[in-house]
PDB file with SEQRES, HELIX, SHEET and CRYST1 records, atoms N, CA, C and O in Angstrom:
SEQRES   1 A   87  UNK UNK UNK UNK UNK UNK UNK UNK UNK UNK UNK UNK UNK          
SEQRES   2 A   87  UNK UNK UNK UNK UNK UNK UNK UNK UNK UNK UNK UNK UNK          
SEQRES   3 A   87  UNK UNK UNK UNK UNK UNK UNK UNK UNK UNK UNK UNK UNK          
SEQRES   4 A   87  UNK UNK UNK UNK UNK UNK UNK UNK UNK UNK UNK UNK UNK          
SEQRES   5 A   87  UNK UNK UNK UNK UNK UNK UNK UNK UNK UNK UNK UNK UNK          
SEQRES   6 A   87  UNK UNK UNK UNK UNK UNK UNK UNK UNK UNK UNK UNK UNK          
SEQRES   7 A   87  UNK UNK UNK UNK UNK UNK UNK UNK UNK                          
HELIX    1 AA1 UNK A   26  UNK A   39  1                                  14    
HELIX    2 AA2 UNK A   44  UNK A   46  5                                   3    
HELIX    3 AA3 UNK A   65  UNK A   67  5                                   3    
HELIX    4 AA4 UNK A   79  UNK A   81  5                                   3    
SHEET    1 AA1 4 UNK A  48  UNK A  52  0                                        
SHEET    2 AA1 4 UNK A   2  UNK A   6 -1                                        
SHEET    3 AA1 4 UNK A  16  UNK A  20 -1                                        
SHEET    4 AA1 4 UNK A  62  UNK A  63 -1                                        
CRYST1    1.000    1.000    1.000  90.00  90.00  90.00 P 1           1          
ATOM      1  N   UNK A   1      78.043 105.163 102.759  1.00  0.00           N  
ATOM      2  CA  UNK A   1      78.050 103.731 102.613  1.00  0.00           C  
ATOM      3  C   UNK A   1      79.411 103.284 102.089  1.00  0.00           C  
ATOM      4  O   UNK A   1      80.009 104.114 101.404  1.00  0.00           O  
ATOM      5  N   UNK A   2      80.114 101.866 102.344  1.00  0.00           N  
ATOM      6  CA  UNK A   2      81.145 101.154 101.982  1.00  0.00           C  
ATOM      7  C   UNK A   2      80.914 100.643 100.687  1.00  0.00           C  
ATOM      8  O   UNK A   2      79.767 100.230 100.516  1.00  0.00           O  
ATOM      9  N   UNK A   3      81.790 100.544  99.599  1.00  0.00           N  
ATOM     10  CA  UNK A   3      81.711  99.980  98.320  1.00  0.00           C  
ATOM     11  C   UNK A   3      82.986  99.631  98.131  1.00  0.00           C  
ATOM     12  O   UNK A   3      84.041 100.176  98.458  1.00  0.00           O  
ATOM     13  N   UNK A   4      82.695  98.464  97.450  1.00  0.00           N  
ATOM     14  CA  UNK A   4      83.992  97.421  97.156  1.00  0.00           C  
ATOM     15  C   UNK A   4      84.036  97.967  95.551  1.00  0.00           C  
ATOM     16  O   UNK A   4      83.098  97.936  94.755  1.00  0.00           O  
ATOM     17  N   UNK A   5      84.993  98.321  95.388  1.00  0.00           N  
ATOM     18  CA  UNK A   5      85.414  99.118  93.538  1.00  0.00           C  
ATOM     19  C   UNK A   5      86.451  98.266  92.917  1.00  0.00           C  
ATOM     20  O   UNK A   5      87.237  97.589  93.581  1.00  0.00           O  
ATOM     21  N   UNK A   6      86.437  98.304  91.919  1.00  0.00           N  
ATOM     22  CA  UNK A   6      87.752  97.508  90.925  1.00  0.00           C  
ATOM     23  C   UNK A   6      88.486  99.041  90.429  1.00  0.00           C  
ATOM     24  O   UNK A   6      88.223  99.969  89.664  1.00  0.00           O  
ATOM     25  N   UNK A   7      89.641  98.613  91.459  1.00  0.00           N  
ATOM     26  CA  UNK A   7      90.837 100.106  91.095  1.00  0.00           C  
ATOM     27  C   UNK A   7      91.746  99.339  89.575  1.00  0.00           C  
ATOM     28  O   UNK A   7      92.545  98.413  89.438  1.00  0.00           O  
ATOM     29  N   UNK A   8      91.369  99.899  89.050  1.00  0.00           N  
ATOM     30  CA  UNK A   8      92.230  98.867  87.224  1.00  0.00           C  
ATOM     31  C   UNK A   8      93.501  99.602  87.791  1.00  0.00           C  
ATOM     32  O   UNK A   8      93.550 100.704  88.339  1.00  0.00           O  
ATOM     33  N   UNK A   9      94.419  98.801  87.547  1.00  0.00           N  
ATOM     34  CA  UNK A   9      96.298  99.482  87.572  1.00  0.00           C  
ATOM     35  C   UNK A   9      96.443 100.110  86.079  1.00  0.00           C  
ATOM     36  O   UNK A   9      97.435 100.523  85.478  1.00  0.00           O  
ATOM     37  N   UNK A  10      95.009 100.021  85.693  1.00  0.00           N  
ATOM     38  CA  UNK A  10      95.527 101.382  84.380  1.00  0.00           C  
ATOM     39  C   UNK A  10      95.503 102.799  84.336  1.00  0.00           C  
ATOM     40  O   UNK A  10      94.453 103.321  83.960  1.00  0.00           O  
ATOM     41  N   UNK A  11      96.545 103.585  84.677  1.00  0.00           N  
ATOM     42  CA  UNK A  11      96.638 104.927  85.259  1.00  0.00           C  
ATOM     43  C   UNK A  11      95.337 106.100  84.680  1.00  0.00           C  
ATOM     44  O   UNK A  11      94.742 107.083  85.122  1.00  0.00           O  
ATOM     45  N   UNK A  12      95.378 105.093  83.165  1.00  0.00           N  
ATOM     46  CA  UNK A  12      94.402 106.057  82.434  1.00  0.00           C  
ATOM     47  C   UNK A  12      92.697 106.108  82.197  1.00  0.00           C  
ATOM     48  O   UNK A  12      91.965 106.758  81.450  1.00  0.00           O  
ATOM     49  N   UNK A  13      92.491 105.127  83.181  1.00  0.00           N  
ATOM     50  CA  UNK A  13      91.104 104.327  83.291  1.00  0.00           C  
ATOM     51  C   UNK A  13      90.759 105.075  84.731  1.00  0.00           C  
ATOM     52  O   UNK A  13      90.768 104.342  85.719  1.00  0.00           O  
ATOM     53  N   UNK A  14      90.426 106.622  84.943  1.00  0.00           N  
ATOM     54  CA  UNK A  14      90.083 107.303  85.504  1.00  0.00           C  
ATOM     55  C   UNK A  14      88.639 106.755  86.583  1.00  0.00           C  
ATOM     56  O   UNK A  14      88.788 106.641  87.800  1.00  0.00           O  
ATOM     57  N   UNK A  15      87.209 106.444  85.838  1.00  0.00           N  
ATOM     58  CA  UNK A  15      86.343 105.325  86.367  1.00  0.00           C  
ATOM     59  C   UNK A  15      86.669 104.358  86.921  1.00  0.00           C  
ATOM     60  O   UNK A  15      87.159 103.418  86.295  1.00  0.00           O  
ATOM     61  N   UNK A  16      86.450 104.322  88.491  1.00  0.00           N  
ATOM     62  CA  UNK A  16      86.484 103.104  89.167  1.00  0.00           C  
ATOM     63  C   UNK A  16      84.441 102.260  89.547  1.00  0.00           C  
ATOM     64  O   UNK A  16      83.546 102.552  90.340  1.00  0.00           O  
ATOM     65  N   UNK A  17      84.561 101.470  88.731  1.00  0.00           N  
ATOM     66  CA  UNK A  17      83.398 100.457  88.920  1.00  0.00           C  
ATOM     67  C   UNK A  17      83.448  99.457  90.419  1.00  0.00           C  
ATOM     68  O   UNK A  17      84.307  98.776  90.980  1.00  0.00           O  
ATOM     69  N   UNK A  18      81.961  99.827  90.683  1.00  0.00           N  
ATOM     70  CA  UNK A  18      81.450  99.801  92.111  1.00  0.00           C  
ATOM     71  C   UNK A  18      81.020  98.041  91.740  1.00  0.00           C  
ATOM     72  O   UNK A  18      80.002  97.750  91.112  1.00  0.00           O  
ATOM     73  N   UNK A  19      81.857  97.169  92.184  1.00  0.00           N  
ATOM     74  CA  UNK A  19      81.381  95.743  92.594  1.00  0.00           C  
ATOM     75  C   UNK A  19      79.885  95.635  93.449  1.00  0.00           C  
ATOM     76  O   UNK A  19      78.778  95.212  93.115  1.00  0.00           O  
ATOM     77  N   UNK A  20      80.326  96.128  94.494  1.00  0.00           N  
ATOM     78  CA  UNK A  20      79.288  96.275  95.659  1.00  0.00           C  
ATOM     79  C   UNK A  20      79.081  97.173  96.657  1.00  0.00           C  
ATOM     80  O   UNK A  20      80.051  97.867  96.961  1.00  0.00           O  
ATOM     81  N   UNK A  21      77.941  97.354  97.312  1.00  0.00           N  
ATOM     82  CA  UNK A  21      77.998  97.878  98.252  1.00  0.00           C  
ATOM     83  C   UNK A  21      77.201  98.009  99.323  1.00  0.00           C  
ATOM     84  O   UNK A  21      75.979  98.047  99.178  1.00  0.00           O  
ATOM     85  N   UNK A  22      78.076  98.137 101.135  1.00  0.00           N  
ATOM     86  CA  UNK A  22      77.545  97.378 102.405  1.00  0.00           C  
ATOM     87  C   UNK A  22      77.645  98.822 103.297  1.00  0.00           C  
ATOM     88  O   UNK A  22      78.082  99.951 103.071  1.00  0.00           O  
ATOM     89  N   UNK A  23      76.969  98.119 104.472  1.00  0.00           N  
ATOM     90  CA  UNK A  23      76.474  99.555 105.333  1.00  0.00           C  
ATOM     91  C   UNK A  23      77.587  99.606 106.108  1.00  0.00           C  
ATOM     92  O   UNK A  23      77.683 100.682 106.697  1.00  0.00           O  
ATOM     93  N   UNK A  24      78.707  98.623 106.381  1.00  0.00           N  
ATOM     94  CA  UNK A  24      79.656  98.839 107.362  1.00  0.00           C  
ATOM     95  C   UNK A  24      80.720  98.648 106.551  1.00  0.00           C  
ATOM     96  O   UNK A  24      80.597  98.480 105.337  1.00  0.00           O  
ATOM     97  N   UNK A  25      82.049  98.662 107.282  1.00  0.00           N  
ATOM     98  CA  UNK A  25      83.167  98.670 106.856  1.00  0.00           C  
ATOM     99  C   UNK A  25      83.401  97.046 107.325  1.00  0.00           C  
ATOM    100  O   UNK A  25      84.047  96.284 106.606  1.00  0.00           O  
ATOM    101  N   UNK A  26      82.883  96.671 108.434  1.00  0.00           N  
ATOM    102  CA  UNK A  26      82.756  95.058 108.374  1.00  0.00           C  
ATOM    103  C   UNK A  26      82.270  94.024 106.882  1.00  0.00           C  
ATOM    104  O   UNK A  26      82.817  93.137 106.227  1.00  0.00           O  
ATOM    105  N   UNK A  27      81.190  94.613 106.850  1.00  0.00           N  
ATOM    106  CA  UNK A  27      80.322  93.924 105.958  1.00  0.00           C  
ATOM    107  C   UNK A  27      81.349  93.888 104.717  1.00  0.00           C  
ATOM    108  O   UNK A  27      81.420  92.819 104.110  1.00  0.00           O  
ATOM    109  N   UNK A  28      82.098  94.891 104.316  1.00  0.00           N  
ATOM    110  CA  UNK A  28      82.818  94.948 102.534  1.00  0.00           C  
ATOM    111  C   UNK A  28      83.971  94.030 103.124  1.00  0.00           C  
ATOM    112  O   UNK A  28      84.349  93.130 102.374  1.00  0.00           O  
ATOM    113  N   UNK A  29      84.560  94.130 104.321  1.00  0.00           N  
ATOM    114  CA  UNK A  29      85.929  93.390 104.647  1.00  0.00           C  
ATOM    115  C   UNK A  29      85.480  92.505 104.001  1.00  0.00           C  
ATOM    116  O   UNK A  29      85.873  92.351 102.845  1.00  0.00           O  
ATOM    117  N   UNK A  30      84.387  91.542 104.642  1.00  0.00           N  
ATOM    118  CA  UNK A  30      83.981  90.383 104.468  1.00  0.00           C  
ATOM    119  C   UNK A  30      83.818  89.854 103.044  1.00  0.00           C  
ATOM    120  O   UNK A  30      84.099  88.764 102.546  1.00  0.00           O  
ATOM    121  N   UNK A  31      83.170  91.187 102.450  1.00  0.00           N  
ATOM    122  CA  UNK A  31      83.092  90.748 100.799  1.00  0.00           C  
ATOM    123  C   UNK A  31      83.909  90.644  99.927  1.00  0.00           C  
ATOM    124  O   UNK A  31      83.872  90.044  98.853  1.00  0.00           O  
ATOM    125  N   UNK A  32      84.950  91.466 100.577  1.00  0.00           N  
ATOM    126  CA  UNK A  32      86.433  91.573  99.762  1.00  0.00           C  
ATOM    127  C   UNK A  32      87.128  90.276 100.241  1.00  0.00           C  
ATOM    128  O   UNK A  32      87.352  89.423  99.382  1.00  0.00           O  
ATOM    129  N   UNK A  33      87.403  90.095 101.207  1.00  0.00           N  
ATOM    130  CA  UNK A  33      87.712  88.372 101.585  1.00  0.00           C  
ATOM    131  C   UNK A  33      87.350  87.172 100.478  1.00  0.00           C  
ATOM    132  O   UNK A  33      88.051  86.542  99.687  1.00  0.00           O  
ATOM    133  N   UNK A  34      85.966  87.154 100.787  1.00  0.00           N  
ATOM    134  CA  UNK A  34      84.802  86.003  99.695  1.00  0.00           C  
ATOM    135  C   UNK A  34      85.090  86.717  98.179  1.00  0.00           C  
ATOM    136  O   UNK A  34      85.068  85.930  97.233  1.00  0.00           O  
ATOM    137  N   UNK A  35      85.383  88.282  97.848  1.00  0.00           N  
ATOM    138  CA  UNK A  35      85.970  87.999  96.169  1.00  0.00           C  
ATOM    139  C   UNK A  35      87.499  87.353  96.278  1.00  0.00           C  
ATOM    140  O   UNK A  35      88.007  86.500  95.551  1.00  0.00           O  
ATOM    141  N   UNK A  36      87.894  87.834  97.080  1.00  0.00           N  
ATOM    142  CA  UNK A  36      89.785  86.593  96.785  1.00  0.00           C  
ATOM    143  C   UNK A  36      89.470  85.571  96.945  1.00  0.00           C  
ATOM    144  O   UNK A  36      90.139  84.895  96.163  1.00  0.00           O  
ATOM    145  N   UNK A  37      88.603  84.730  97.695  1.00  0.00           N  
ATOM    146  CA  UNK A  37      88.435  83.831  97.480  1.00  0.00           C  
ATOM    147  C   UNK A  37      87.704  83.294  96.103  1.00  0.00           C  
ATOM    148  O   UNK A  37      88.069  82.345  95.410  1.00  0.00           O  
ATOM    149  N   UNK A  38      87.147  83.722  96.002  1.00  0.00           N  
ATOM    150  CA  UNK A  38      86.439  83.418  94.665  1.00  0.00           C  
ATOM    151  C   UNK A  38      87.333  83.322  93.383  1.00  0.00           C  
ATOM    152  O   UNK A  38      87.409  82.505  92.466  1.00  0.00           O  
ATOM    153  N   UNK A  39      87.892  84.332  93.650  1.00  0.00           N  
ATOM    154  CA  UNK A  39      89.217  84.235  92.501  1.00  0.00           C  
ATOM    155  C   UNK A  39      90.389  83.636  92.400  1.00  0.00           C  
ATOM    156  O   UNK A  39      91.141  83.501  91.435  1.00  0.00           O  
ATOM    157  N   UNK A  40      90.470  83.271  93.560  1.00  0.00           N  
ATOM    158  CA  UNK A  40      91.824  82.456  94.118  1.00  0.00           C  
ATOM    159  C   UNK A  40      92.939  82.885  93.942  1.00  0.00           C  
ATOM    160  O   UNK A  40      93.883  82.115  93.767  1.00  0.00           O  
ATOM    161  N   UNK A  41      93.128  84.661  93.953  1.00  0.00           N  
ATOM    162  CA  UNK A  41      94.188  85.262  94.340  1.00  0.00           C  
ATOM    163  C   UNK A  41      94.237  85.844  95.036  1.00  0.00           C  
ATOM    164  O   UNK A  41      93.262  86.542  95.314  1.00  0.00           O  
ATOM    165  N   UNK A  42      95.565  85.924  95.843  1.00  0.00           N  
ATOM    166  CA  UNK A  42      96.154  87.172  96.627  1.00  0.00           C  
ATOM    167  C   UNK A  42      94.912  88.584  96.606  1.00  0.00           C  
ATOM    168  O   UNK A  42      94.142  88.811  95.673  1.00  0.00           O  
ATOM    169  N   UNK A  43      95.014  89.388  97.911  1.00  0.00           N  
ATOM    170  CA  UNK A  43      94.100  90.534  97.918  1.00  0.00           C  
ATOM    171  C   UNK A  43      94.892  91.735  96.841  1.00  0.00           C  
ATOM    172  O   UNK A  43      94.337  92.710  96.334  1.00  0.00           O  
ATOM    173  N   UNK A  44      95.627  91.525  96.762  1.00  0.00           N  
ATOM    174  CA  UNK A  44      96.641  92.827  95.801  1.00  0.00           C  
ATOM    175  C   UNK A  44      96.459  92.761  94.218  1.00  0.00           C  
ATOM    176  O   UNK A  44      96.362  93.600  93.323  1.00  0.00           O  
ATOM    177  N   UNK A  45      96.458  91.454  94.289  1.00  0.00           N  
ATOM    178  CA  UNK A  45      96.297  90.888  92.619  1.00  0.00           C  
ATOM    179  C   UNK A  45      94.451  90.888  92.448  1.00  0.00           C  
ATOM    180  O   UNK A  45      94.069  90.052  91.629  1.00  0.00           O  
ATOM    181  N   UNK A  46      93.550  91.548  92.981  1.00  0.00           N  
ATOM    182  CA  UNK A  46      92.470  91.211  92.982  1.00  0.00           C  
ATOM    183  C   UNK A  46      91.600  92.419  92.530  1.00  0.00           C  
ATOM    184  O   UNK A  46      90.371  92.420  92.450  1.00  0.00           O  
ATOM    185  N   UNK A  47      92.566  93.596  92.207  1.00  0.00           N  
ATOM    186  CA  UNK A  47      92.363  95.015  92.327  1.00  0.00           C  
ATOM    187  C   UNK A  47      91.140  95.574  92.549  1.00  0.00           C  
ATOM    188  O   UNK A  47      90.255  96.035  91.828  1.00  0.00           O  
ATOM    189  N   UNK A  48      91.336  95.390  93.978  1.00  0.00           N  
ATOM    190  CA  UNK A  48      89.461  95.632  94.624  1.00  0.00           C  
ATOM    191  C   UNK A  48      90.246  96.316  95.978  1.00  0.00           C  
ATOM    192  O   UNK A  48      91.228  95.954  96.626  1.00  0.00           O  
ATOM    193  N   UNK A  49      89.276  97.546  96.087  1.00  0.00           N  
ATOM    194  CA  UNK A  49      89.616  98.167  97.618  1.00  0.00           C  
ATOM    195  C   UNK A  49      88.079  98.734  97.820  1.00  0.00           C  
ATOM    196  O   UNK A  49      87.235  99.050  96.982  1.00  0.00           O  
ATOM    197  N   UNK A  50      88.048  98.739  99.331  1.00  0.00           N  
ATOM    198  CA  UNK A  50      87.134  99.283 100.103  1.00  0.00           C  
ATOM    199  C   UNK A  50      86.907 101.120 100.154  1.00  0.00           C  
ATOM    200  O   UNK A  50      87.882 101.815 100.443  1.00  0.00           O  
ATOM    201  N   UNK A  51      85.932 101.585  99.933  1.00  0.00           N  
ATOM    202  CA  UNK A  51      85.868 102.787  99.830  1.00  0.00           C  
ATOM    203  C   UNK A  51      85.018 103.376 100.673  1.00  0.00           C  
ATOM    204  O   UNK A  51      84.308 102.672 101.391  1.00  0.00           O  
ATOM    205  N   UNK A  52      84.957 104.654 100.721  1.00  0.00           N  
ATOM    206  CA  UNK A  52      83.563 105.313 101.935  1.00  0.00           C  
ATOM    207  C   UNK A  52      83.040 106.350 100.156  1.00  0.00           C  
ATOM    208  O   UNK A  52      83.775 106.913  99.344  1.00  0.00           O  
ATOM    209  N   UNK A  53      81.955 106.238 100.177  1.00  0.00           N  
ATOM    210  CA  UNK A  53      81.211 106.867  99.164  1.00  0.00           C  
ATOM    211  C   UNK A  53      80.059 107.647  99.993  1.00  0.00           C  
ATOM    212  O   UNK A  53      79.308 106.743 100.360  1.00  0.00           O  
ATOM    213  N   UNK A  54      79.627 108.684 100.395  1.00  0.00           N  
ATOM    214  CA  UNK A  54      78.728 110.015 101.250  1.00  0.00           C  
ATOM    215  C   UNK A  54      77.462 110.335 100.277  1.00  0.00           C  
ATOM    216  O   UNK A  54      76.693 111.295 100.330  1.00  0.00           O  
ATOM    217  N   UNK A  55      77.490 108.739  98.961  1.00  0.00           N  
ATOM    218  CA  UNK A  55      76.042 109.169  98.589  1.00  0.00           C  
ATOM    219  C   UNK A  55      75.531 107.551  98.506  1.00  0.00           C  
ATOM    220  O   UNK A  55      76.201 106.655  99.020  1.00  0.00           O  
ATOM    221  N   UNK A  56      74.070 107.259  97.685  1.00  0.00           N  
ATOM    222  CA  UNK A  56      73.754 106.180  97.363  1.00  0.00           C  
ATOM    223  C   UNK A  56      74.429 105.927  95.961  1.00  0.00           C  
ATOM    224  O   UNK A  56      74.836 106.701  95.095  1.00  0.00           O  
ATOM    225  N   UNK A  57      74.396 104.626  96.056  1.00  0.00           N  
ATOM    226  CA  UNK A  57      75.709 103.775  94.638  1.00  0.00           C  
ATOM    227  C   UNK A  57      75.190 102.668  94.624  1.00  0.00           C  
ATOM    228  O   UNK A  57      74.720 102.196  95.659  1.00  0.00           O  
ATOM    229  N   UNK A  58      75.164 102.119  93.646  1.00  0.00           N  
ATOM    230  CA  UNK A  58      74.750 100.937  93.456  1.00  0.00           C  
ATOM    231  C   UNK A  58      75.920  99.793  92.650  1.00  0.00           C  
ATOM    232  O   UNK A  58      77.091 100.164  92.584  1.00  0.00           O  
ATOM    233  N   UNK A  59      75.709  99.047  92.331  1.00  0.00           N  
ATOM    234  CA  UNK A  59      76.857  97.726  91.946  1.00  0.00           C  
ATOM    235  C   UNK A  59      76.092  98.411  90.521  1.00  0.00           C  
ATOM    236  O   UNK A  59      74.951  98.748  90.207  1.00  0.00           O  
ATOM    237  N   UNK A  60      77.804  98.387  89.718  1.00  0.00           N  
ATOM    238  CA  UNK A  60      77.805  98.528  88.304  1.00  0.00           C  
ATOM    239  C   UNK A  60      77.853  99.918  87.910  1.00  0.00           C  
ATOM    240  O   UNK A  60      77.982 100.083  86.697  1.00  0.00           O  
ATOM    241  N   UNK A  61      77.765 101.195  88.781  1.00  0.00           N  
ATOM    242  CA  UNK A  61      77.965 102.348  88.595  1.00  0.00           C  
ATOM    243  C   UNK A  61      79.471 102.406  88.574  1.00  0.00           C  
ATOM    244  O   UNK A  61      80.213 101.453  88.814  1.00  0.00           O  
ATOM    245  N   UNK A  62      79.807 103.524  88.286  1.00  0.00           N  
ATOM    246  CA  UNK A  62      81.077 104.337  88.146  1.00  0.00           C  
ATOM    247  C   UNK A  62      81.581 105.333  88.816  1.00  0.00           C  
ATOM    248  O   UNK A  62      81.009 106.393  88.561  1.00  0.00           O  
ATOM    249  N   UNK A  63      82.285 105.396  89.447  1.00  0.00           N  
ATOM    250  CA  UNK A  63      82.671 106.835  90.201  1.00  0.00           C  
ATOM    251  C   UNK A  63      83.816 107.820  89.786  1.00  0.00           C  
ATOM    252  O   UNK A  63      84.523 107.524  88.823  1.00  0.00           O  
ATOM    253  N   UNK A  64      83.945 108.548  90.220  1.00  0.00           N  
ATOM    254  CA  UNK A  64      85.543 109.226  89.950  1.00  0.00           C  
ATOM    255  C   UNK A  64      86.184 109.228  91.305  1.00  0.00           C  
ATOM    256  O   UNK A  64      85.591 108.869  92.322  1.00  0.00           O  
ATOM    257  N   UNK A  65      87.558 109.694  91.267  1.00  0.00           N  
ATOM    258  CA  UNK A  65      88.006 109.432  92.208  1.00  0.00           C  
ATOM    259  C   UNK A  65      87.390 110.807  93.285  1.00  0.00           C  
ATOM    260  O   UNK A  65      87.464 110.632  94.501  1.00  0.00           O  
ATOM    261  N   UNK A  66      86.914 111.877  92.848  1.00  0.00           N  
ATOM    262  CA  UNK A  66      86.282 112.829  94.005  1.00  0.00           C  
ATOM    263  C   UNK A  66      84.972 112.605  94.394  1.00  0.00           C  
ATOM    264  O   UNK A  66      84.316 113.399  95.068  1.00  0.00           O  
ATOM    265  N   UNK A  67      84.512 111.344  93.906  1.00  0.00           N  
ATOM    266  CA  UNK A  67      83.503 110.410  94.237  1.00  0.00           C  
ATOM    267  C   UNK A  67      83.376 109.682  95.862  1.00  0.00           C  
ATOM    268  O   UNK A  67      82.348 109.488  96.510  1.00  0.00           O  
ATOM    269  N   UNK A  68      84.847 109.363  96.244  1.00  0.00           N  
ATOM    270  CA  UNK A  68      84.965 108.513  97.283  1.00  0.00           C  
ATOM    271  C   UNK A  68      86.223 109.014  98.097  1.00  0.00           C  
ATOM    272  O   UNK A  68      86.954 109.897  97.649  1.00  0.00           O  
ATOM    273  N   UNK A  69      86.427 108.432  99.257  1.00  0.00           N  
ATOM    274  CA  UNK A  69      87.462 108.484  99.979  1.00  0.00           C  
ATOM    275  C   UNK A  69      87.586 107.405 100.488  1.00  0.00           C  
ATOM    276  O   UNK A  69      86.579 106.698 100.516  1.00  0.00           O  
ATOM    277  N   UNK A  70      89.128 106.767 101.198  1.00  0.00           N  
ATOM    278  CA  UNK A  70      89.585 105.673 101.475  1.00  0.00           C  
ATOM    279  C   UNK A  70      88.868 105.347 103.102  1.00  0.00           C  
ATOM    280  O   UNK A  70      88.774 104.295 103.734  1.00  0.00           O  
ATOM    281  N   UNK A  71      88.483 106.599 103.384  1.00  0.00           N  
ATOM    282  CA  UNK A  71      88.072 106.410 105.080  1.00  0.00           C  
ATOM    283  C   UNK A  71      86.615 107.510 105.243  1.00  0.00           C  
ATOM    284  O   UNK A  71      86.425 108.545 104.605  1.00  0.00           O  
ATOM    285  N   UNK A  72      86.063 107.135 105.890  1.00  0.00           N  
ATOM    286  CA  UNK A  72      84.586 107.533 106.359  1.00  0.00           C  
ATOM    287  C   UNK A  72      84.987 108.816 107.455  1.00  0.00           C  
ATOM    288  O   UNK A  72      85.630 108.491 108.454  1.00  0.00           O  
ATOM    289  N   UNK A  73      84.667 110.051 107.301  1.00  0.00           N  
ATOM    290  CA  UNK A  73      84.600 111.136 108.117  1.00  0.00           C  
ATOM    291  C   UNK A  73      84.763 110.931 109.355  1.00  0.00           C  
ATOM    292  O   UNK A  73      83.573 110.788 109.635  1.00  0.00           O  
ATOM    293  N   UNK A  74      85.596 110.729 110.873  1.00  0.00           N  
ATOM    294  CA  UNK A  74      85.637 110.530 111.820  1.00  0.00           C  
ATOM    295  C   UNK A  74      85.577 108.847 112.421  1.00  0.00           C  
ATOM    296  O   UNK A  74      85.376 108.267 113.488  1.00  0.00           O  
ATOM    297  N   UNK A  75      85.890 108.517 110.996  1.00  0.00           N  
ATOM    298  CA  UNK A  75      86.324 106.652 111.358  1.00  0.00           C  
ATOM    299  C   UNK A  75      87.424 106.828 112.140  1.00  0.00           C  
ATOM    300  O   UNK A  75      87.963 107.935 112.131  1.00  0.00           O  
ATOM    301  N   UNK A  76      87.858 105.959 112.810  1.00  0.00           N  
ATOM    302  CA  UNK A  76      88.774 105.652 113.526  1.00  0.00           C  
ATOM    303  C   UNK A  76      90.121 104.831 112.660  1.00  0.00           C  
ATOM    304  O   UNK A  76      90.007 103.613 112.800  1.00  0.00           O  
ATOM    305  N   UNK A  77      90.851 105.066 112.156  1.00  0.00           N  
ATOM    306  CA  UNK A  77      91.981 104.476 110.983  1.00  0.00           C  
ATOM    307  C   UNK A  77      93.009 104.027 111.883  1.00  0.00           C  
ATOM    308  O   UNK A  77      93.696 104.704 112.648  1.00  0.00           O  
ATOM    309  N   UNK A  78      93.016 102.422 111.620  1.00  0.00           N  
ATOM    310  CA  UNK A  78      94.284 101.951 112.451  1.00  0.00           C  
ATOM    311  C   UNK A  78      95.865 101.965 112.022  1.00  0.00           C  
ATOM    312  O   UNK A  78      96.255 101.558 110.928  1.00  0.00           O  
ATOM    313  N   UNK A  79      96.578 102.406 112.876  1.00  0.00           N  
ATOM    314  CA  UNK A  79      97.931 102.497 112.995  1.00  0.00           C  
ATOM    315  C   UNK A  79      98.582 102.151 112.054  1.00  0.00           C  
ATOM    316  O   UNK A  79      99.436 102.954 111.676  1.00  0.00           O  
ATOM    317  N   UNK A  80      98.468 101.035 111.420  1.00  0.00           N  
ATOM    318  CA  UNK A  80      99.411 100.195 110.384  1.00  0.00           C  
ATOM    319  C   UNK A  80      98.980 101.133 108.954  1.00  0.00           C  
ATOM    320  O   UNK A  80      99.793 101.185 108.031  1.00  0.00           O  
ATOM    321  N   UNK A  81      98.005 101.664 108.880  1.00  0.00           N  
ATOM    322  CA  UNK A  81      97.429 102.447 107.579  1.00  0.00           C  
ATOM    323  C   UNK A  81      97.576 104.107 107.656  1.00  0.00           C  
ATOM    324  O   UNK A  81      97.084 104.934 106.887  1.00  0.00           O  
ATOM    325  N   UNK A  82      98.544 104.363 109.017  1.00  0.00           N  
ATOM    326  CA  UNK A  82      98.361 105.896 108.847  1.00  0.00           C  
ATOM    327  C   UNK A  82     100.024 106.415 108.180  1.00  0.00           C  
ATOM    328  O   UNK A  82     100.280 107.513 107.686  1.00  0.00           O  
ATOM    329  N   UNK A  83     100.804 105.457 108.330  1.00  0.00           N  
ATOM    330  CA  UNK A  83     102.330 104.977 107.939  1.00  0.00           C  
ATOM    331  C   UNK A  83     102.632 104.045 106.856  1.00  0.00           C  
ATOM    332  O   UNK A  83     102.177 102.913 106.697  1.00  0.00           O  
ATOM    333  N   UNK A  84     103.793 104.941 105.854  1.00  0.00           N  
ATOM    334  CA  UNK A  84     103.858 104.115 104.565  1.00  0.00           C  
ATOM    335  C   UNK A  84     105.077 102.873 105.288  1.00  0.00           C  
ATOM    336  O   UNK A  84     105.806 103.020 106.269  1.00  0.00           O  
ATOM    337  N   UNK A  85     104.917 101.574 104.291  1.00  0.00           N  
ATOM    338  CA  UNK A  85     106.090 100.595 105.021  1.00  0.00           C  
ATOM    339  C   UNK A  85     107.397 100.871 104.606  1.00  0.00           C  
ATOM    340  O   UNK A  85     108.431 100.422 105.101  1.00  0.00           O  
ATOM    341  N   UNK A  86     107.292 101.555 103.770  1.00  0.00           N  
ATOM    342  CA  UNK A  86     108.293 101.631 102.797  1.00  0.00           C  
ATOM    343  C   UNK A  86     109.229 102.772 103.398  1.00  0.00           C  
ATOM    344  O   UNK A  86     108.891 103.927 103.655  1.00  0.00           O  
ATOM    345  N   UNK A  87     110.551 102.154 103.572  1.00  0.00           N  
ATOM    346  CA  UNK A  87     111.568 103.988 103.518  1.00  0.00           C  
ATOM    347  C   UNK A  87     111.246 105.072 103.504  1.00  0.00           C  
ATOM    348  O   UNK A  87     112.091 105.966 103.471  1.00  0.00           O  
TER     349      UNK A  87                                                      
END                                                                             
C-alpha cells in the first residue's frame, strides 16, 4: 500500500509518521496535492513524500526507514526520477 509520511529534515528523527494511507499511487498523489493545499505551501516545504510500504499501516504509526521504499516492486518509475538534476 501507498502512504503519505512526514520526512522531518531532522537528520536525527529516524521515525517517519504515516499521515495516510491509499491503495494506489494515484490516490496519495492526490492527497499529497490537497495537503499543499491545505497548507498553502510549496510541495518541498510540506515535508511529505509518497512511499510503497509491503505491509498494513495505518495513519499515526511510525516506520523506519527499512519500513518502506520510494517505489513499489516492478512499478514502472518515470524518467525524470531515475536521474539526479543536479551535476
Amino acid at each position: 500500500m501507498y502512504a503519505l509520511i512526514y520526512d522531518d529534515p531532522d537528520q536525527k528523527k529516524t521515525l517517519k509518521k504515516v499521515i495516510s494511507v491509499h491503495k494506489s499511487r494515484n490516490d496519495a498523489e492526490q492527497a499529497l496535492y490537497r495537503r499543499r493545499e491545505d497548507l498553502h505551501r510549496p510541495i518541498l516545504e510540506c515535508h511529505t513524500r509518497i512511499v510503497w510500504v509491503d505491509r498494513a499501516v495505518s495513519a499515526g504509526e511510525k516506520l523506519m526507514a527499512k519500513d518502506f521504499a520510494d517505489w513499489k516492486k516492478g512499478e514502472k518509475i518515470p524518467v525524470g526520477e531515475l536521474y539526479s538534476d543536479e551535476d
